[in-house]
C-alpha beads as a LAMMPS data file, in Angstrom:
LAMMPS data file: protein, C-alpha beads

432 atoms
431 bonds

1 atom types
1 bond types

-500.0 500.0 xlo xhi
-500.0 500.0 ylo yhi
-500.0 500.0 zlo zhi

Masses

1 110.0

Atoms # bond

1 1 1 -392.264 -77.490 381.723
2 1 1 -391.882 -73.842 382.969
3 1 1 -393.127 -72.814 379.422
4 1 1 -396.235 -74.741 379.808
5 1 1 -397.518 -73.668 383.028
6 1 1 -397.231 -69.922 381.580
7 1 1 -399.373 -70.631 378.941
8 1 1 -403.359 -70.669 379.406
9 1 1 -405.150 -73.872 378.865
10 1 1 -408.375 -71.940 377.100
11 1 1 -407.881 -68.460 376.406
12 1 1 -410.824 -65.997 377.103
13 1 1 -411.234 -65.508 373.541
14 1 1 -412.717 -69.232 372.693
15 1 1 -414.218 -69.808 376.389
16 1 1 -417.757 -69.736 375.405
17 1 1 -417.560 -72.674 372.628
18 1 1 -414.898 -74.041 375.162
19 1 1 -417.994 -74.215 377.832
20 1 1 -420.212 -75.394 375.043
21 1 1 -418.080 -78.293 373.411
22 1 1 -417.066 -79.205 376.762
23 1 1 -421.123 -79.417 378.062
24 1 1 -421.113 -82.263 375.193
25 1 1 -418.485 -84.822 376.644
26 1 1 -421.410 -84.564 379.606
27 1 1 -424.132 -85.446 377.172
28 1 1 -422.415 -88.654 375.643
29 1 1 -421.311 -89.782 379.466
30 1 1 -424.881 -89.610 380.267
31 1 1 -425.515 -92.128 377.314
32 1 1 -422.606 -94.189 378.262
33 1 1 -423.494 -94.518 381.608
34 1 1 -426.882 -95.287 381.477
35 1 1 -426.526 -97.493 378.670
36 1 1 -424.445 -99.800 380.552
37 1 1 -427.059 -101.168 383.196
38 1 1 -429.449 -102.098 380.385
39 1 1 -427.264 -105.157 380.105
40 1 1 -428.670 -106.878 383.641
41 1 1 -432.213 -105.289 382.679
42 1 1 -432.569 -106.534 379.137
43 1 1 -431.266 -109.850 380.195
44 1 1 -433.641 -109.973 382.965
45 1 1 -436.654 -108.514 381.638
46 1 1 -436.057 -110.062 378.012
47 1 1 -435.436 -113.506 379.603
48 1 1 -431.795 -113.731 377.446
49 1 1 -428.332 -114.821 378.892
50 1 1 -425.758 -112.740 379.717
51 1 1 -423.854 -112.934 376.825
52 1 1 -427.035 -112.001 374.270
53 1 1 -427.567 -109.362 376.577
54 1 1 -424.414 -107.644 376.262
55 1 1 -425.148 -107.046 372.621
56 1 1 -426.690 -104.390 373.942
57 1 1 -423.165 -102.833 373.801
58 1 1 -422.275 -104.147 370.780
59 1 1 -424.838 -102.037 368.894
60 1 1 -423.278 -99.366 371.064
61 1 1 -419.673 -99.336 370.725
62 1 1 -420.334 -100.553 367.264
63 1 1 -422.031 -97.516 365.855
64 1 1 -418.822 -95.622 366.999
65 1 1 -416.562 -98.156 364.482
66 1 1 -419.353 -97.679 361.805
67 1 1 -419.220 -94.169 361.885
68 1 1 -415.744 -92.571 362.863
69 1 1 -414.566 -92.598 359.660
70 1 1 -417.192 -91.082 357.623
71 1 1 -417.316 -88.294 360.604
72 1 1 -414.108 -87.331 359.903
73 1 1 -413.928 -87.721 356.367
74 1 1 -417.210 -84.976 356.744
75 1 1 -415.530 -82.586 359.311
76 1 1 -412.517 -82.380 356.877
77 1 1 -414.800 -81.569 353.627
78 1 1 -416.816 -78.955 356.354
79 1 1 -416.048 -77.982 359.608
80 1 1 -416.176 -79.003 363.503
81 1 1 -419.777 -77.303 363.919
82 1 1 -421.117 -78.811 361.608
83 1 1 -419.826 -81.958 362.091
84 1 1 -421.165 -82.024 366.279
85 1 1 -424.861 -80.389 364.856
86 1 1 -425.370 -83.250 362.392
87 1 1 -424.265 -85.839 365.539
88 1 1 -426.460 -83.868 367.772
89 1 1 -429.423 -84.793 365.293
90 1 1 -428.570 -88.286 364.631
91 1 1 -428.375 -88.396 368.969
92 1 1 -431.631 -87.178 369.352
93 1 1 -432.478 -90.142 366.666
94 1 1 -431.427 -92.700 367.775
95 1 1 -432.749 -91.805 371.240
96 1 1 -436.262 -91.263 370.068
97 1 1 -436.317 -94.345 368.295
98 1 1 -436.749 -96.083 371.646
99 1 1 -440.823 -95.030 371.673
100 1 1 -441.328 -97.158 369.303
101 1 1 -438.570 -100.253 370.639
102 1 1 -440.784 -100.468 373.729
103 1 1 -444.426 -100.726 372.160
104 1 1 -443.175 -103.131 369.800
105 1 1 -441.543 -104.814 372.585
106 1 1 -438.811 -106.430 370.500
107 1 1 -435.178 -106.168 371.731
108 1 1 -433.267 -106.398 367.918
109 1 1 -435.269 -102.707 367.494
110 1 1 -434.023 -101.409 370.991
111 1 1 -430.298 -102.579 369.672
112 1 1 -431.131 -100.611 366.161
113 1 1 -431.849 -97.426 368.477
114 1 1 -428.922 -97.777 370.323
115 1 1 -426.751 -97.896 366.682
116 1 1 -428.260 -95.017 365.522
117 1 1 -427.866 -92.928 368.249
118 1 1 -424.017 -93.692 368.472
119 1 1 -423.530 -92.990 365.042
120 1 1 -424.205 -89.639 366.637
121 1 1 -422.119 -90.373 369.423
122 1 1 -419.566 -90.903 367.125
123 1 1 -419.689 -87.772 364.958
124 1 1 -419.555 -86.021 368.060
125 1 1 -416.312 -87.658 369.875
126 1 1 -414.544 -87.317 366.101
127 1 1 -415.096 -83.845 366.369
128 1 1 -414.948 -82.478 369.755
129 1 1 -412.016 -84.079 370.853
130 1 1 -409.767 -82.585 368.215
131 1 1 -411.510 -79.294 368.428
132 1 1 -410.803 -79.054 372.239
133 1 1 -407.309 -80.057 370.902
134 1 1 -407.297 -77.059 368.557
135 1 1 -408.499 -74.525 370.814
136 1 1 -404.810 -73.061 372.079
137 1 1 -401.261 -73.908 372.351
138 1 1 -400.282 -77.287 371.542
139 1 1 -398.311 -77.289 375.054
140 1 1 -401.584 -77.629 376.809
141 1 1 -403.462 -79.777 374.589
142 1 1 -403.615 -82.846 376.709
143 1 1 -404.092 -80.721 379.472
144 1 1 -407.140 -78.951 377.986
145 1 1 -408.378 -82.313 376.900
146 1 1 -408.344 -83.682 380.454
147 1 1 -409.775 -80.888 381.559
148 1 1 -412.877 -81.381 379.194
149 1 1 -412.616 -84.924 379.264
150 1 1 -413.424 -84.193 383.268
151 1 1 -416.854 -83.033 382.743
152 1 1 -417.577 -86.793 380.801
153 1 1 -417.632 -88.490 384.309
154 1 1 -420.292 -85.230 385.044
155 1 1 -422.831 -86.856 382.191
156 1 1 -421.661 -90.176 383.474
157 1 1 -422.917 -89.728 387.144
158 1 1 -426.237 -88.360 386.207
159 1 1 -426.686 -91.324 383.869
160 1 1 -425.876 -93.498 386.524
161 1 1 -428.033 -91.945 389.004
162 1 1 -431.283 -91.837 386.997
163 1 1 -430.670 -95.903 385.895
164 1 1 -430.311 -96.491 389.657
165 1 1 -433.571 -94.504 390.874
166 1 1 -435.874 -94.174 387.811
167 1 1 -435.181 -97.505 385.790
168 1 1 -433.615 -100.309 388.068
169 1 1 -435.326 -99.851 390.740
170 1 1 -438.685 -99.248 389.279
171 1 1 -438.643 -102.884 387.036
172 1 1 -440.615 -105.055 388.323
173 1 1 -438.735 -108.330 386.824
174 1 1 -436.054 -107.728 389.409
175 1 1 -438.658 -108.231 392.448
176 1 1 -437.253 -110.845 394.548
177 1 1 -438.637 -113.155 397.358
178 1 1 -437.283 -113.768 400.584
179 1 1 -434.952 -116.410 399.274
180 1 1 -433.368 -113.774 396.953
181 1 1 -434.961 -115.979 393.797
182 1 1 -436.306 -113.755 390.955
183 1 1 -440.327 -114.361 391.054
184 1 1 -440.367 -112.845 387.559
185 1 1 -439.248 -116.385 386.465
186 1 1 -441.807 -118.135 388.021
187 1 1 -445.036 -116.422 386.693
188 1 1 -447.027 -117.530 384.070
189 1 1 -446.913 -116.171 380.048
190 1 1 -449.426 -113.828 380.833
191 1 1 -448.317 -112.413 383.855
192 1 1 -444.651 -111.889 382.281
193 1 1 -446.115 -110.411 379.180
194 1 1 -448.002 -107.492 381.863
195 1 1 -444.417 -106.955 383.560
196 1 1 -442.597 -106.723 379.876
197 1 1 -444.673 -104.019 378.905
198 1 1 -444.208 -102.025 382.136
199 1 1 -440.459 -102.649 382.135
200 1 1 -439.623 -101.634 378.940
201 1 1 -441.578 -98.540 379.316
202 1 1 -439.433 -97.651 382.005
203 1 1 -436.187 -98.258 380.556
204 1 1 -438.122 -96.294 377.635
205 1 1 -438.881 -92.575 378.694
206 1 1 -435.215 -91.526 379.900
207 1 1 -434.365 -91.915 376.392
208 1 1 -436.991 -89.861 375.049
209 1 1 -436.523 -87.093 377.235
210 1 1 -432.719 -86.964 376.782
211 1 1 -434.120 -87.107 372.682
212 1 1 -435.535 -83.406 373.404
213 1 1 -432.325 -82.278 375.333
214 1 1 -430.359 -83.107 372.998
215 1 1 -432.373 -81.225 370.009
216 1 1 -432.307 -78.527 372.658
217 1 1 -428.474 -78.379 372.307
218 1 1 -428.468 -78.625 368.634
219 1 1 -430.310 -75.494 368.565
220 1 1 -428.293 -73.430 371.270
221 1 1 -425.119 -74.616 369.100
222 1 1 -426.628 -73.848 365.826
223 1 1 -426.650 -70.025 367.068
224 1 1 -423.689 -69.721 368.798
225 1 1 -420.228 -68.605 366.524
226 1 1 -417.407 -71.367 366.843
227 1 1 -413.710 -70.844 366.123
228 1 1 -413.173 -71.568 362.594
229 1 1 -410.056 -74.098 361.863
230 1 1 -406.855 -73.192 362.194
231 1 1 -405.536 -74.660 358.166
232 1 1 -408.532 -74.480 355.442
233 1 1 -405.989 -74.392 352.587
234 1 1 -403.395 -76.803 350.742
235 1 1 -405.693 -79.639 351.985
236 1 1 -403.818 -82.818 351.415
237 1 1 -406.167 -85.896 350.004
238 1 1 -407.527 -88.291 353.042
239 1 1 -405.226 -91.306 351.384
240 1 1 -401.875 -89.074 352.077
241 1 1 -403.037 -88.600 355.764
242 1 1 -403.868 -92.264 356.019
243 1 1 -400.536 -92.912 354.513
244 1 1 -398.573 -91.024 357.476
245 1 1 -400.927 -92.043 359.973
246 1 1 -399.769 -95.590 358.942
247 1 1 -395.972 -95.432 359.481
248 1 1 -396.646 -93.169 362.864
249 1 1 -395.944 -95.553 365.383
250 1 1 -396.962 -93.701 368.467
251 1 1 -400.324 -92.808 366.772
252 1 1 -400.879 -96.650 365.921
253 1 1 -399.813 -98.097 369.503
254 1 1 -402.065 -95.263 370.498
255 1 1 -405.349 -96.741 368.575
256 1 1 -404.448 -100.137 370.471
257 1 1 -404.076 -98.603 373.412
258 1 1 -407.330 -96.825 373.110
259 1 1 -409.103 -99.681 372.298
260 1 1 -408.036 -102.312 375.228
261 1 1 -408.735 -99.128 377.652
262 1 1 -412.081 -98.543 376.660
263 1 1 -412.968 -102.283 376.541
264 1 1 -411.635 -102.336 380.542
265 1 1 -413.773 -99.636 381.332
266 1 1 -417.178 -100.664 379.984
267 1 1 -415.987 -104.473 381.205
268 1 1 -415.047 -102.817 384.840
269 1 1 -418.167 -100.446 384.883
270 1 1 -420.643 -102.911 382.929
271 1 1 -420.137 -105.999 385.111
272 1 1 -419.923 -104.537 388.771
273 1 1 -423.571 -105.012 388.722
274 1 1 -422.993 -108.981 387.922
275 1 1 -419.814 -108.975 390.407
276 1 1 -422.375 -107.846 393.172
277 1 1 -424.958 -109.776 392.248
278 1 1 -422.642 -112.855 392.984
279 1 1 -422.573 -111.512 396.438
280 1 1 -426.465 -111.431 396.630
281 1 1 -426.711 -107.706 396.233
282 1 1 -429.816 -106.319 394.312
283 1 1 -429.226 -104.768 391.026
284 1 1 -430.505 -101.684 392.215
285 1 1 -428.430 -101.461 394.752
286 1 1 -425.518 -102.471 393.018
287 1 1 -425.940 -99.649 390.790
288 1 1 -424.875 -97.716 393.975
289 1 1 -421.537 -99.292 393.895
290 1 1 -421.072 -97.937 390.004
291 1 1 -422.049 -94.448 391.024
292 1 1 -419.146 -94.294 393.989
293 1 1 -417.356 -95.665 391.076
294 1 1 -417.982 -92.769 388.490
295 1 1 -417.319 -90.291 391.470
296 1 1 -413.599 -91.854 392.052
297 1 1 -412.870 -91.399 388.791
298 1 1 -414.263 -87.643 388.646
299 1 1 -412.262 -87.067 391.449
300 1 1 -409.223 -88.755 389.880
301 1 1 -410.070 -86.975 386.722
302 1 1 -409.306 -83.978 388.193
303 1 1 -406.444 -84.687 390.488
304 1 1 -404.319 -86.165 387.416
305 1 1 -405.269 -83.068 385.078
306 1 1 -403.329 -80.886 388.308
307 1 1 -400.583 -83.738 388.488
308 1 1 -399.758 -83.152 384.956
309 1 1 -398.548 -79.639 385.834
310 1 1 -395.881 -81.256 387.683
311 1 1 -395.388 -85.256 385.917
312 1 1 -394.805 -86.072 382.177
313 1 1 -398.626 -87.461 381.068
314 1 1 -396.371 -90.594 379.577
315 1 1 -395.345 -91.314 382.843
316 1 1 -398.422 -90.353 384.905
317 1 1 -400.258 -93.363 382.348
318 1 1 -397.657 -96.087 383.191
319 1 1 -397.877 -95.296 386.941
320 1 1 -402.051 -95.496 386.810
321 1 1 -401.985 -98.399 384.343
322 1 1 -399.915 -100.363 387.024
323 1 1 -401.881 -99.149 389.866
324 1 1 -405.206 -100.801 387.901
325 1 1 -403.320 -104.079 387.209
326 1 1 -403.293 -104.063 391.081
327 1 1 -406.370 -103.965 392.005
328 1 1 -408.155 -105.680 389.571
329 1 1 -405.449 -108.478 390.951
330 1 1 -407.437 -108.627 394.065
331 1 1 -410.652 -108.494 391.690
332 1 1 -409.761 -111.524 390.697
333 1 1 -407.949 -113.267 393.618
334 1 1 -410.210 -112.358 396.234
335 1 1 -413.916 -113.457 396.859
336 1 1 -416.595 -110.935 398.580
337 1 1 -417.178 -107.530 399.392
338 1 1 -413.589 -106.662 399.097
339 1 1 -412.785 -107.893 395.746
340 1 1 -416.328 -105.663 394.849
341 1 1 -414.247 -102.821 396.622
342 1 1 -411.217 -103.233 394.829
343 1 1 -413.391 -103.176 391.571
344 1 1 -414.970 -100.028 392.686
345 1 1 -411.375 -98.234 393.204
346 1 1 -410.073 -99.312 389.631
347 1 1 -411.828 -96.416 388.443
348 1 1 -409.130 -94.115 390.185
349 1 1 -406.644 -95.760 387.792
350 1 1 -408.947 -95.348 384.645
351 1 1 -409.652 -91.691 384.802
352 1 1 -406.869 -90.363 383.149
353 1 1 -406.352 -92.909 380.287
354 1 1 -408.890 -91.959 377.411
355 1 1 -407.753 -88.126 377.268
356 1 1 -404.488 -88.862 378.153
357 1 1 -403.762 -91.682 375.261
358 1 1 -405.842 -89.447 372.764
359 1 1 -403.885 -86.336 373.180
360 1 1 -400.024 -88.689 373.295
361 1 1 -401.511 -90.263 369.869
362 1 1 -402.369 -86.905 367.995
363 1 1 -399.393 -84.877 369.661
364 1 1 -397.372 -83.420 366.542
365 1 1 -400.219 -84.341 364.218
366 1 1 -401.063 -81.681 361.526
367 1 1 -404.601 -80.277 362.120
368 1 1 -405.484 -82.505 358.910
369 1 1 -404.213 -85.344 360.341
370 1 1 -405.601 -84.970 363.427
371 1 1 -408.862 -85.123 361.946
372 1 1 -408.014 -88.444 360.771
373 1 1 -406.325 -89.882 363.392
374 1 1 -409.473 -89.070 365.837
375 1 1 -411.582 -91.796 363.717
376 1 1 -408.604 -94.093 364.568
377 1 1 -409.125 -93.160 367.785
378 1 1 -412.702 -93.159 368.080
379 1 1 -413.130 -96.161 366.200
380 1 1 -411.174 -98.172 368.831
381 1 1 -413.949 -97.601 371.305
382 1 1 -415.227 -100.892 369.638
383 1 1 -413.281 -102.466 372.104
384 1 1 -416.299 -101.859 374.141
385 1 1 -418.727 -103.774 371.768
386 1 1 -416.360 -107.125 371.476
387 1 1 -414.738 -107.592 374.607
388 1 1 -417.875 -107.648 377.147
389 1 1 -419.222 -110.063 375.108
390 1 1 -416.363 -112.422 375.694
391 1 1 -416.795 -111.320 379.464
392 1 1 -420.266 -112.412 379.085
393 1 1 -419.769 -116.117 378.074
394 1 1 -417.110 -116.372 381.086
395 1 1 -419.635 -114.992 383.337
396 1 1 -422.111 -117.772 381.998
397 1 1 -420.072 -120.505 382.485
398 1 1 -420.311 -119.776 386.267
399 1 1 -417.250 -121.305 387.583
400 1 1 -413.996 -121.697 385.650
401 1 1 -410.656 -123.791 387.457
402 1 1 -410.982 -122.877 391.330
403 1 1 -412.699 -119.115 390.094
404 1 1 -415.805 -118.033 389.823
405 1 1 -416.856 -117.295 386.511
406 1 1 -417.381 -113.567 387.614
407 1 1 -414.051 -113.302 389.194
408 1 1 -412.403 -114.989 386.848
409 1 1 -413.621 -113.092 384.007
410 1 1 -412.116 -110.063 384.908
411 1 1 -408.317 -111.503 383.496
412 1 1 -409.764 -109.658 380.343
413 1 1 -409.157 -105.723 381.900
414 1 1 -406.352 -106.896 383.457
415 1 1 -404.612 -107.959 380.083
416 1 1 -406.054 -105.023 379.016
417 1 1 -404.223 -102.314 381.022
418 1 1 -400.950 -104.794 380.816
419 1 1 -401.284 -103.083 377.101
420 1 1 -401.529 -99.769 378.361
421 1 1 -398.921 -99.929 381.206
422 1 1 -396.791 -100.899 378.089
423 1 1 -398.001 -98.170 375.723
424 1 1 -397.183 -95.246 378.588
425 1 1 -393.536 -97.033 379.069
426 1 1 -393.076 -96.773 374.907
427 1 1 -394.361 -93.181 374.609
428 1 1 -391.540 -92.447 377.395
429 1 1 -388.805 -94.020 376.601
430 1 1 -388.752 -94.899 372.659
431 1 1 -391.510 -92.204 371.454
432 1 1 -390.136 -89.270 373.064

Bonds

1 1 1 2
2 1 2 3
3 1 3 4
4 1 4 5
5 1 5 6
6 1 6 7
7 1 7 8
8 1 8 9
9 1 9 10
10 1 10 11
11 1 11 12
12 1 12 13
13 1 13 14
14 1 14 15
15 1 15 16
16 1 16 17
17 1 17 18
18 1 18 19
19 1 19 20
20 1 20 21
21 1 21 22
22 1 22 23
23 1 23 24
24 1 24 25
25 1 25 26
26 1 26 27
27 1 27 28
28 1 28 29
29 1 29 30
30 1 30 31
31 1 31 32
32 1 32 33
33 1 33 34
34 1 34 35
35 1 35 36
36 1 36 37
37 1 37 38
38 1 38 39
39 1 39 40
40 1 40 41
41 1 41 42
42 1 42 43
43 1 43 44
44 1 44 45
45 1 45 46
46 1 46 47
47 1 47 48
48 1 48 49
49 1 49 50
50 1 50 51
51 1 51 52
52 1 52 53
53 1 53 54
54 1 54 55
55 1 55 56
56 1 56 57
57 1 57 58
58 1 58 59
59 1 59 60
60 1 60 61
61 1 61 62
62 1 62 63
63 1 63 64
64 1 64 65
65 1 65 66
66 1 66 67
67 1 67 68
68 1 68 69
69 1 69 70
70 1 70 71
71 1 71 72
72 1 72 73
73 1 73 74
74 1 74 75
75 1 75 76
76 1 76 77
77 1 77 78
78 1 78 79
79 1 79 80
80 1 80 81
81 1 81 82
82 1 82 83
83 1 83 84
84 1 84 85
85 1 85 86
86 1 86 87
87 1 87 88
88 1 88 89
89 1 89 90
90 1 90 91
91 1 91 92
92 1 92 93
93 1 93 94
94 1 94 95
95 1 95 96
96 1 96 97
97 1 97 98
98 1 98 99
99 1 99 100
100 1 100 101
101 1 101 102
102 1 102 103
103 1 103 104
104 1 104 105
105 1 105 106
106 1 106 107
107 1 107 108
108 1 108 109
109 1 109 110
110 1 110 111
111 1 111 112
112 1 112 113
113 1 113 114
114 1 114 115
115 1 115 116
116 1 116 117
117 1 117 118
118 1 118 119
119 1 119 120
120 1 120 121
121 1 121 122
122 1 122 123
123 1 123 124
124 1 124 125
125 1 125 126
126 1 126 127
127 1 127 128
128 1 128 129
129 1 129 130
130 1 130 131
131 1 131 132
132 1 132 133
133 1 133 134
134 1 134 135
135 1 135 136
136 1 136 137
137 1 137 138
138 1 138 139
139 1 139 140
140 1 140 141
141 1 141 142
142 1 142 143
143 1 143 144
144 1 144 145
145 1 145 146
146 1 146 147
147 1 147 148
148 1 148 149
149 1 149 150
150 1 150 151
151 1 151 152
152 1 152 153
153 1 153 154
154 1 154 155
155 1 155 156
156 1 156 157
157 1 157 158
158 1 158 159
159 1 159 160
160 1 160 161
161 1 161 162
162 1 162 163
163 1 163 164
164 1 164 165
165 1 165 166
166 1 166 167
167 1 167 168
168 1 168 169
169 1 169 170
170 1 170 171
171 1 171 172
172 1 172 173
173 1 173 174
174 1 174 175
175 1 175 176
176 1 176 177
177 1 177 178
178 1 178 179
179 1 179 180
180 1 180 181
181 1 181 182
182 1 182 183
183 1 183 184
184 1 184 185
185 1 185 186
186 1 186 187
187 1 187 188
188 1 188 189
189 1 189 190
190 1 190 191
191 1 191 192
192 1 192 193
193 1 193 194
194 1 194 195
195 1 195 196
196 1 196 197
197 1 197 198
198 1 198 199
199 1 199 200
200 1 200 201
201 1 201 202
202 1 202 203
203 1 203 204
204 1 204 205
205 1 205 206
206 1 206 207
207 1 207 208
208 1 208 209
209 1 209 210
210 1 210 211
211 1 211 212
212 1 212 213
213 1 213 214
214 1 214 215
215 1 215 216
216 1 216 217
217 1 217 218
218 1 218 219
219 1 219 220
220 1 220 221
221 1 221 222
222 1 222 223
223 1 223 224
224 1 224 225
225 1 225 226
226 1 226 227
227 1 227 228
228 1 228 229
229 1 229 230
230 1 230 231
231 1 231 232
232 1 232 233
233 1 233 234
234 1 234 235
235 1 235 236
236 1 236 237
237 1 237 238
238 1 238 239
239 1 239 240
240 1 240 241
241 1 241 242
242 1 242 243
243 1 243 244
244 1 244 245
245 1 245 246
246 1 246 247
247 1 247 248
248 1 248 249
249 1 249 250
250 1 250 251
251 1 251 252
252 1 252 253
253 1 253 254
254 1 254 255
255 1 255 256
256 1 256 257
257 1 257 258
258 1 258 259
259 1 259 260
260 1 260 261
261 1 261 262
262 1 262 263
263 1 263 264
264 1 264 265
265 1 265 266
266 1 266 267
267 1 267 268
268 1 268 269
269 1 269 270
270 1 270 271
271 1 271 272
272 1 272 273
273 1 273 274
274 1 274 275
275 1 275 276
276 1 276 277
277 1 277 278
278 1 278 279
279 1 279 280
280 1 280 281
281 1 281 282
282 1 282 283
283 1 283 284
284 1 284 285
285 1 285 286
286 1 286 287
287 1 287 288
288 1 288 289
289 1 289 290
290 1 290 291
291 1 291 292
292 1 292 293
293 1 293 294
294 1 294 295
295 1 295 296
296 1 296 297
297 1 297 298
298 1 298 299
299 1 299 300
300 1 300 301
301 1 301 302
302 1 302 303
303 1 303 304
304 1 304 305
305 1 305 306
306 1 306 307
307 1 307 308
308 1 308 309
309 1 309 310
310 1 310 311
311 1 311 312
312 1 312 313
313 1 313 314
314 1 314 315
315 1 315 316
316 1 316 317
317 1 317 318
318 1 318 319
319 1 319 320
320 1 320 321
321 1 321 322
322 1 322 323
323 1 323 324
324 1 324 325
325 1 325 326
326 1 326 327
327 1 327 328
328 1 328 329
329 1 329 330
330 1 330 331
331 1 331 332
332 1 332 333
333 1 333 334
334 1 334 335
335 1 335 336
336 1 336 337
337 1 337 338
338 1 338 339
339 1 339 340
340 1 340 341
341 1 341 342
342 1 342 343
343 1 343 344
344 1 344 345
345 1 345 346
346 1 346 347
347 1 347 348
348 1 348 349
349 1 349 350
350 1 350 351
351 1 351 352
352 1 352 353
353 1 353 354
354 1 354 355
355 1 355 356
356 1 356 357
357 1 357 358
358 1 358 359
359 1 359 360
360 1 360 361
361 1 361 362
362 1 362 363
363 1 363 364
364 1 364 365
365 1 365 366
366 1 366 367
367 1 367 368
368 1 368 369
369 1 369 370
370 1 370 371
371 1 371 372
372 1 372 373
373 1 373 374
374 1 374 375
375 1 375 376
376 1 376 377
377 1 377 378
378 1 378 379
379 1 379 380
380 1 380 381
381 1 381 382
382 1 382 383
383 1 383 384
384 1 384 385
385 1 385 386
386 1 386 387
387 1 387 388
388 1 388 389
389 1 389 390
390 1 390 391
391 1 391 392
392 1 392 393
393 1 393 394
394 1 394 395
395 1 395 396
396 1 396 397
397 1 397 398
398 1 398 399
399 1 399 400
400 1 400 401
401 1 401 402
402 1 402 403
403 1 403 404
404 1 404 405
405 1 405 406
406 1 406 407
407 1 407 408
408 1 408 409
409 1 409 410
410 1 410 411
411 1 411 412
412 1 412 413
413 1 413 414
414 1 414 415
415 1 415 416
416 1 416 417
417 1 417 418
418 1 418 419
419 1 419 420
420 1 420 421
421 1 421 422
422 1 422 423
423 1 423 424
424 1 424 425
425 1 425 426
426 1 426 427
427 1 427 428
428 1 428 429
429 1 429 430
430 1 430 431
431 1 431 432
């Protein structure tokens, strides 16, 4: 431990494309996090259920399992830059795409945008994770991963912040009358049909203008020298690397781990605005509650990357994966404002796991292998496409035994970080 804290977490000579590849864990946050309030606007504004609306993260997280792989397999034959420019471009894509999604009004083509542009998504997680890996001493690796993983929450807030002000609060199928009763419902064909239009041009434009940002930072990266990798030679083939992937236990517990994490954060942050609305609260307004969220977990974020100077990672990611089993206890066992509170505060517990898993799983990989394994890794975020689906349908069913459908559906992240309280005790005690 004294050896680590001498050694610098980015060295001065790779601090510019540390600054630059960092800036991008801001730009997919953004998408995350503004993505996942669609869900209550789609399935208001589209006049679908819960449960078809959260396909709206199934084209999401299921353009990262589409296209992990064949990002890796590509940064392997070429490099890291190239890799994050081509997912830049297939960003700015998919975003784009969304011009067209709202004049034709149809929300299949707003779920084909949505794939597209996390095929970029993807490309750009299999790459930048792994290169922020690479970029120093293997000591510090999960602690320079944190640290870049702390400017995702960054992206995240802003996200949240312009679906709150620009998008939620602007649609006009969420007007409600003094009863608290949609009147969107109520109007006739024609009426609907002027509000549609409106609506989906509003959830429209932030997505174009991120479209230009993001060609914006394809060009600034396409002129700025990157660190070349580390190992160009003696390149194994991708089936040997699959092959020890395969019998690395840690690495495949990892993958699992990953996976049931990132489906209890998109459940947690996806369905606060349904857990509020249960209390009566406004969607727009419940979007507040996810933006206290997102700044918990920044907070957190950087509070556990300074713990780890002091506390094994393993352990820190038992001790948070308990503290979320906690309160998403009282998410579930306790009706009203509190139980929303206790939601809100889950996010404390969150913020360390994606880095921290992610750097555990690739720890003693070869740089080839690491390549690899960070599809595995990135491909588990389609535990974000299946799971709030699931949550969906329990949601729908409105009550279930002496719960609340809402309340009740939140047993899914609490199995879920059961997994990961589990995964930290393994990585301490049996992978050591």
């Amino acid at each position: 431990m004294t050896n680590t804290t001498k050694v610098p977490v980015v060295s001065k000579e790779v601090l510019i494309p540390f600054i630059l590849i960092t800036s991008l864990f801001a730009l997919w946050g953004f998408a995350n996090d503004i993505t996942n309030p669609m869900v209550a606007a789609f399935g208001t504004v589209m006049e679908i259920s819960t449960a078809k609306a959260a396909l709206v993260q199934l084209a999401f997280y299921g353009g990262y399992a589409t296209m992990a792989i064949p990002a890796a397999l590509f940064v392997r034959k070429h490099s890291y830059k190239k890799g994050i420019m081509l997912g830049l471009a297939l960003y700015a894509t998919g975003a784009l795409l969304f011009y067209p999604a709202a004049k034709f009004e149809v929300f299949g083509f707003f779920l084909g945008s949505l794939y597209i542009l996390t095929f970029g998504l993807a490309f750009l997680e299999t790459t930048a994770n792994p290169f922020i890996l690479s970029m120093g001493d293997e000591r510090t690796a999960t602690q320079r991963l944190n640290l870049a993983q702390a400017f995702n929450p960054i992206g995240s807030l802003l996200g949240m912040f312009v679906a709150s002000k620009f998008i939620l609060i602007a649609l006009d199928s969420d007007i409600r009358n003094e009863m608290g009763e949609l009147v969107f419902t109520s109007l006739d064909e024609a009426q609907k049909a002027v509000i549609r239009t409106h609506d989906l041009g509003i959830i429209r434009n932030p997505y174009v203008i991120l479209g230009f940002v993001v060609i914006a930072m394809l060009v600034v990266i396409g002129l700025t020298k990157m660190p070349k990798r580390l190992k160009n030679e003696n390149k194994t083939s991708a089936s040997a690397s699959f092959k020890r992937l395969f019998k690395n236990g840690k690495y495949k517990e990892g993958v699992l781990a990953q996976l049931f994490y990132v489906a209890a954060q998109i459940m947690c942050w996806t369905f606060i605005i349904q857990y509020a609305g249960n209390l009566g609260i406004p969607k727009a307004e419940a979007q507040n509650y996810n933006i206290v969220a997102m700044s918990i977990f920044l907070v957190s974020r950087f509070i556990s990357t300074f713990l780890m100077k002091y506390v094994n990672s393993r352990k820190l990611l038992m001790i948070f994966a308990f503290g979320a089993m906690a309160t998403i206890s009282g998410v579930i066992l306790i009706d009203g404002i509190i139980g929303l509170y206790l939601l809100v505060a889950t996010s404390a517990f969150m913020s360390l796991m994606f880095p921290t898993i992610y750097g555990i799983a690739l720890n003693g990989l070869s740089e080839e292998d690491s390549a690899l394994g960070a599809a595995g890794l990135v491909m588990a975020i389609v535990g974000g496409a299946l799971m709030p689906i699931l949550q969906g349908l329990m949601i729908d069913m409105e009550s279930i035994g002496p719960f609340s459908g809402v309340n009740f559906s939140f047993i899914l992240p609490f199995i879920c970080f059961c997994f990961i309280a589990f995964y930290g005790y393994r990585t301490l005690k049996v992978y050591k």
